[in-house]
N, C-alpha and C positions, 0 to 999 in steps of 0.2 A: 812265429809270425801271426799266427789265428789266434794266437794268448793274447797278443800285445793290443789289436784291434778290439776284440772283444773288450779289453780292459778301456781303450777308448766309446765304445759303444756306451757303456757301464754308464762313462763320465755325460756323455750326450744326452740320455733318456733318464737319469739322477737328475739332470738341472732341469729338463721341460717338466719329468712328470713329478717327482719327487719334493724338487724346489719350490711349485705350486704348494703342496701336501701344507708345505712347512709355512706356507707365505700364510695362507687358509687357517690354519690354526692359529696362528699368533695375528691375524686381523689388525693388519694395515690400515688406517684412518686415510686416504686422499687428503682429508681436510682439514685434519690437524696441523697446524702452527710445527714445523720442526726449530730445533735451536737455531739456525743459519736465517731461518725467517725472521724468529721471534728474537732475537739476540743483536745478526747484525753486528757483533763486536771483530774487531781484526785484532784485536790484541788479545782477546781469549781463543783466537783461533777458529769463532763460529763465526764463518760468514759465508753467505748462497755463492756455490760455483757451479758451474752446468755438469749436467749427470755426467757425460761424459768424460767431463776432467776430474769428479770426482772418484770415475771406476779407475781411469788409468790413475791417476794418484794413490786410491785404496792399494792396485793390481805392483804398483813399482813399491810400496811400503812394506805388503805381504808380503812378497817376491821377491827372499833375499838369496842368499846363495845356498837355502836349506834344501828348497828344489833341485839343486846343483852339486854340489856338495856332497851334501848329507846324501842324495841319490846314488850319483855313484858308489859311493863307498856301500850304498843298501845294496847298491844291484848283484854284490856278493851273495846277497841271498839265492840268486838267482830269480826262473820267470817267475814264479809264484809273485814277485814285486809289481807284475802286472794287472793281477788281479786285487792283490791288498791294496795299492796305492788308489784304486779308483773306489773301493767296498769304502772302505777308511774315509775320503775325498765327501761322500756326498752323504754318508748316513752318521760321521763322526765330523770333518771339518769343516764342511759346511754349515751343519747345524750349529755348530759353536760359533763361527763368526755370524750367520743371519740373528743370531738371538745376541748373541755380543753386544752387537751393534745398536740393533734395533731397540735393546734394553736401555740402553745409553742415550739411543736417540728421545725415547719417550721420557726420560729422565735429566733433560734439560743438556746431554751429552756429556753428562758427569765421567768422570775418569774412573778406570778400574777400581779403584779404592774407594770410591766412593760410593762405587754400586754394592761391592762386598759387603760395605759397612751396612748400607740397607739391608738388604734379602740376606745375608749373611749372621755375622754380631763382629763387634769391635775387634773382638782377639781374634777371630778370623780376617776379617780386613787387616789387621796389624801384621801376621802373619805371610798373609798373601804378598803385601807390598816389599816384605824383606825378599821372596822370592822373587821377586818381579824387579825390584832393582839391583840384586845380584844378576839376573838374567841379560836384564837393558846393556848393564856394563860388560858383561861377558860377551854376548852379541857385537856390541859395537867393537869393541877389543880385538877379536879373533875374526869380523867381518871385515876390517882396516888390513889386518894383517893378511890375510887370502887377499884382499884386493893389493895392494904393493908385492906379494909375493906373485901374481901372476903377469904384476907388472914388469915385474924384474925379469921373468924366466920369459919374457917375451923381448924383451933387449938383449938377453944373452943367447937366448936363440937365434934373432937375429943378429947378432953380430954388433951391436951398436954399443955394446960396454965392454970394458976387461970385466972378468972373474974378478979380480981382485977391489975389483971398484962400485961391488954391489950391494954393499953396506952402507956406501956415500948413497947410491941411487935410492935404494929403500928409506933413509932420509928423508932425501927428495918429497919423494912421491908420498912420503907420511905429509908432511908440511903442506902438500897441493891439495892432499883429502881435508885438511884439518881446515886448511881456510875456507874449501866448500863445508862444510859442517858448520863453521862458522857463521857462513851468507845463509845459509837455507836452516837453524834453527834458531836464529836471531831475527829474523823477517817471518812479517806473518805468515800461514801458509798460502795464499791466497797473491804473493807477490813472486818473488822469486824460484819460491820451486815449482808456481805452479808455471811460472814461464821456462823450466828449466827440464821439465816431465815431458815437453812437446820435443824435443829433440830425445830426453831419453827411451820415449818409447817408442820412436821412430827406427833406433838402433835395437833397439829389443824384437820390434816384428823381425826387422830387417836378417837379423841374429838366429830367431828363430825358425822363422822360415828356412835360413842355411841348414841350420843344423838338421831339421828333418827332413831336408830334401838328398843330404846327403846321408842318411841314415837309411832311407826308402833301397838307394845302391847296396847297403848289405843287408837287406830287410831277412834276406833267407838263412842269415846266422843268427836270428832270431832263435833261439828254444822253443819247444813246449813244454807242456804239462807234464805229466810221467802219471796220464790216468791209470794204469796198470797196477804203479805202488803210488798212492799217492800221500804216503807219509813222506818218500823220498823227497817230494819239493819242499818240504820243510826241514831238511836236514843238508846244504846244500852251501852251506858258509864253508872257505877253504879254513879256518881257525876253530870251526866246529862252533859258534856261537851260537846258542837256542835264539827261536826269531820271537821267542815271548821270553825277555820281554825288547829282545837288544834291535830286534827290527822298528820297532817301535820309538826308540829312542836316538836310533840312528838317522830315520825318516820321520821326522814331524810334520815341516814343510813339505805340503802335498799331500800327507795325511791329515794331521791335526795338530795345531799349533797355538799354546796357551800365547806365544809373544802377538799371536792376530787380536787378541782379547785387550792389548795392549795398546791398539793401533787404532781400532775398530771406534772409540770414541771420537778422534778426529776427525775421520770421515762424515761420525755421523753429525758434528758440530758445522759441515758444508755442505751438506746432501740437503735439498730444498725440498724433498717431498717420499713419506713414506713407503709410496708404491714403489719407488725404483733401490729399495732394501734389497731385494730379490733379488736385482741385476748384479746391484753393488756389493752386497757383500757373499749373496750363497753365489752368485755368477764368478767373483773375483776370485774365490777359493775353488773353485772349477778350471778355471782358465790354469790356478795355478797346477792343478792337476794335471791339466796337460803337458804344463812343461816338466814334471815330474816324472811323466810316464817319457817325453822324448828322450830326457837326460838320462834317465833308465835303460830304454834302449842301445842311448849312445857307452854307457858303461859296461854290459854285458856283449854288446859289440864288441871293444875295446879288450874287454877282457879273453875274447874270443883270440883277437888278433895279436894280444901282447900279455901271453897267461903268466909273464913275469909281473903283471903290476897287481895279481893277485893277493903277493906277501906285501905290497906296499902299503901304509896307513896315512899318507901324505895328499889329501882331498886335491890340494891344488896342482901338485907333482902328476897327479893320475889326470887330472884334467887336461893340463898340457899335452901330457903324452899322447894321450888319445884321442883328442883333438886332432893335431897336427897330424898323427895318423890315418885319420879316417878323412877331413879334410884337405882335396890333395890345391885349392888354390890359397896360398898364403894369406893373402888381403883377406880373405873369408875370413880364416884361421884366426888371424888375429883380431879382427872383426867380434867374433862370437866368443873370443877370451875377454876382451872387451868390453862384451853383456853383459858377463859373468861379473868382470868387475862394476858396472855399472847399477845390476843386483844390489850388490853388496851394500856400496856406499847408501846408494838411496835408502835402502833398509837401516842402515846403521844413522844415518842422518832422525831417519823418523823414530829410530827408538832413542836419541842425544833429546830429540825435541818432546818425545812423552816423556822422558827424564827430568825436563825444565818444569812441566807442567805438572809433574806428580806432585816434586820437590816443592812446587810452588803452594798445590793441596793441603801438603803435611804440614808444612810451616804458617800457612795461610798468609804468604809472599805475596802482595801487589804487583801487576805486572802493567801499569797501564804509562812506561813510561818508556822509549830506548833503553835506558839508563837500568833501569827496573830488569831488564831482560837482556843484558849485557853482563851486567853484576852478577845474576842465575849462569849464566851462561859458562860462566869466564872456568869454576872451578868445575862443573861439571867436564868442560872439555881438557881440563888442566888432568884430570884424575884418569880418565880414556887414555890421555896420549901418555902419560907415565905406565898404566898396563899395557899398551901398545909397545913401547919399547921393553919394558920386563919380559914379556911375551917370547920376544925378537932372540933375548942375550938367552934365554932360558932354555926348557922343554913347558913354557907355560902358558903355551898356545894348546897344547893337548888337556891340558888342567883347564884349563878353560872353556875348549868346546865342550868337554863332558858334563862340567857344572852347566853350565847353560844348557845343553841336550835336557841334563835333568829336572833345572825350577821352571824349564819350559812346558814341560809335559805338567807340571807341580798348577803350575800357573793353570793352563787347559782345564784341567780339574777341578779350578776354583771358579774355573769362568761357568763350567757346565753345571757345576752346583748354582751357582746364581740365578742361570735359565732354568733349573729344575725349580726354583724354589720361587722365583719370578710368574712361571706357569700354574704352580700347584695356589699361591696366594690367589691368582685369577680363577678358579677351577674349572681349569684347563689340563686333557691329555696332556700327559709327561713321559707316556715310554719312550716317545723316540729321542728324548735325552734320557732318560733314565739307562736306556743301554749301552752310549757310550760312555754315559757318565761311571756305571760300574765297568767297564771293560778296563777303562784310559787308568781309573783307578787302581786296580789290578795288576796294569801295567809298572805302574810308581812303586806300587810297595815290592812288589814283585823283584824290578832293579834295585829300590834304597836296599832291601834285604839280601838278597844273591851277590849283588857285585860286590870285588873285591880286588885289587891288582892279583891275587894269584887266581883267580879265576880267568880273568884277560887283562892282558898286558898293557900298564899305563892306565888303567880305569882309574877310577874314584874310589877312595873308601868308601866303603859301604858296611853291613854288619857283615856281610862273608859266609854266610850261613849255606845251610847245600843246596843245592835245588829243589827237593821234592817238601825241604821243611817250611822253604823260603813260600812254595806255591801255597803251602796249608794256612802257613800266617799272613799273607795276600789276602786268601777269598774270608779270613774273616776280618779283618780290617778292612775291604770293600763293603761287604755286610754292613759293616758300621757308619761306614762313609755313606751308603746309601738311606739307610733309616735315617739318618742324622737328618739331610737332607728334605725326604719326604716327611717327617715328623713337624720340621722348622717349615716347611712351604703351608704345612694344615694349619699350624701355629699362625702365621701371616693371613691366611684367610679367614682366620676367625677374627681377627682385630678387624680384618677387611670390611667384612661383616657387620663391625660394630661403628664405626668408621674413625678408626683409630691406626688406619694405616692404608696407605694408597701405594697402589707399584707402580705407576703412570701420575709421578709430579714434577714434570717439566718446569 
């Protein structure tokens, strides 16, 4: 219980004193023109919306079911998740979406790709974008599918279908996500979703609120720490998984998330003024923290009360369970399953619509007509809902969150190299990217090297290699990653210098 709070404390004095640090450093202009001001386009998706609807908008895009999801299944780690998800939260994902964003926004709210290509080089951008739309697609794929799947086990809980007619209902409920996908990334954003976000995050407080108020009831099956051995909190998975690098990769959302890097342009193409950076993007990946540390607790709760769902690997199955268990009013219950879907989709809508826009990038696709962004549309969601049902017949929903787990974290790395090399062209402090950017790295090579299905069950190919050879070939391919980086940001400021290269051309 003192772990969990604490970890909350972490998150609350990160965003007042920390978020400053970071606001301070990277020097906000009030005055400057943002793209929303100076653009004013609905059809490239930059146009002024009040701070407000822009954080809850950023906060339902970020906010997919990875804080849910991905949580529980981390909270296997045990408490220790109480304290990484907040340490991680505000000195690793935070900093990556405030610079994400803010890079973008100073940058006329260019799309991922198109900041890589700058502070980057081509084959890095080229690179990046293959991860990034393996990612988009995977994400929406296996976020479609959790959301029908928890829609389903909530009709068959209650009573409302046969068993045998839950393959018609999943249908269904695919065809009713797909036509919302349809309305909300075909419409600019500034129409429909954003009249559509006022009712979803009215269920999200609503939702959340529940869920910690009934968590507070078994607050005292909380764990601690194990100050005594304190290797033991790192050794604490029932399947024995090291938490370097698989907690990392299990928990993104909450800790750090290359798909925010993905996001982060749109917002900043609506955000009318630089100072509210801080609220909107380092605040938004706070907030998400929070729901990452409740869904945390409500896991290790759960797990406390039903130590069968221990050998389960089924995110949405374990949500149910536990849920329903620890919520004893129904309507709640399916209330906050509900959220959970409602996560999802919003998430999975906003990565179909930075799909339209990449696509539209790489090809240099006009978009300024219906027709124009109907046409974009039409096969991108043609391709989703054919992985969505392959998914369904298969085991190719597990194939799939793992690839995504992994170009997500891939992506992350590409965003924080960006900010690294964004700051160093300005000559501007870079440690406090430079740390996560070699850590997160570390992380990547650490999985692509070690996993392997006979390491754990159902993983991804990877090289398969052991673990103490995979850690030695890690920290010197971070090495690399990070001189690359600091070498190319000095490179940038010397052209800076000459004035043969600006990082702020809006």
């Amino acid at each position: 219980m003192i772990t969990f709070f604490i970890g909350l404390s972490i998150l609350v004095l990160g965003y007042l004193i920390y978020g400053r640090i970071i606001e301070k450093l990277f020097g906000p202009d009030p005055n400057r023109k943002t793209p929303a001001i100076k653009n004013n386009s609905a059809y490239e998706d930059k146009q002024a919306l009040s701070h407000k609807k822009c954080m809850l908008l950023q906060l339902l895009h970020i906010a997919g079911i990875g804080p849910v999801v991905g949580v529980i299944l981390g909270a296997k780690f045990g408490p220790v998740v109480f304290l990484i998800i907040p340490i991680g939260n505000i000195f690793a994902g935070a900093v990556h979406d405030y610079f994400s964003g803010m890079i973008s926004m100073r940058n006329g709210a260019k799309s991922y790709l198109e900041t890589s290509k700058k502070f980057l080089s081509r084959k890095f951008a080229f690179l990046s974008t293959i991860f990034m739309i393996v990612a988009l697609f995977a994400l929406s794929t296996s976020f479609t599918n959790v959301s029908t799947t928890l829609l389903n086990t909530s009709l068959k809980a209650n009573g409302l279908i046969n068993p045998d007619n839950l393959s018609y209902s999943f249908v269904f409920f695919v065809c009713v996500i797909f036509l919302y996908y349809t309305l909300s990334t075909f419409f600019p954003i500034n129409s429909f979703v954003s009249k559509m976000s006022n009712i979803f995050g009215a269920i999200l407080i609503i939702a959340t609120v529940s869920v910690l108020f009934f968590v507070l009831g078994y607050i005292k099956l909380l764990p601690e720490l194990d100050i005594e051995n304190l290797w033991n909190n790192f050794t604490q998975h029932p399947q024995g998984q090291p938490i370097l690098p698989m907690l990392f990769v299990t928990i993104a959302c909450g800790i750090i998330s290359g798909f925010h890097g993905s996001q982060n342009p749109i917002t900043a193409g609506i955000e009318s003024n630089e100072k509210n950076g801080r609220q909107t993007f380092f605040g938004m990946m706070v907030v998400e923290g929070f729901l990452a540390m409740i869904w945390a607790a409500v896991g290790i709760i759960g797990y406390k009360l039903h130590p069968n769902l221990l050998s389960v690997s089924n995110g949405p199955v374990i949500i149910s369970e536990i849920v329903r268990g620890i919520v004893s009013f129904e309507i709640l219950s399916e209330l906050i399953l509900f959220s959970v879907v409602i996560l999802a989709v919003t998430t999975a809508d906003a990565a179909l619509r930075t799909l339209r826009l990449l696509i539209s990038d790489i090809f240099r696709f006009q978009q300024r007509s219906s027709e124009d962004r109907f046409l974009l549309n039409l096969p991108i969601l043609g391709v989703c809902a054919i992985m969505v049902f392959w998914s369904n017949i298969t085991d190719g929903f597990l194939v799939l969150w793992n690839y995504f787990s992994l170009t997500n974290q891939m992506i992350a790395v590409m965003c924080l190299a960006v900010s690294l090399c964004y700051m160093r062209a300005k000559k501007k402090p870079v440690i406090f990217i430079l740390g996560p950017l070699a850590f997160l790295s570390y992380v990547v090579f650490l999985y692509l090297f070690w996993i392997s299905p006979e390491h754990i069950v159902s993983a991804p190919e990877g090289f398969g290699l052991s673990y103490p050879v995979s850690c030695a070939i890690s920290l010197i391919c971070t090495f690399f990653v990070c001189r690359y980086c600091l070498r190319h940001g000095k490179h940038l400021s010397k052209l800076a210098e000459e004035n043969k290269f600006e990082a702020d051309s809006d």
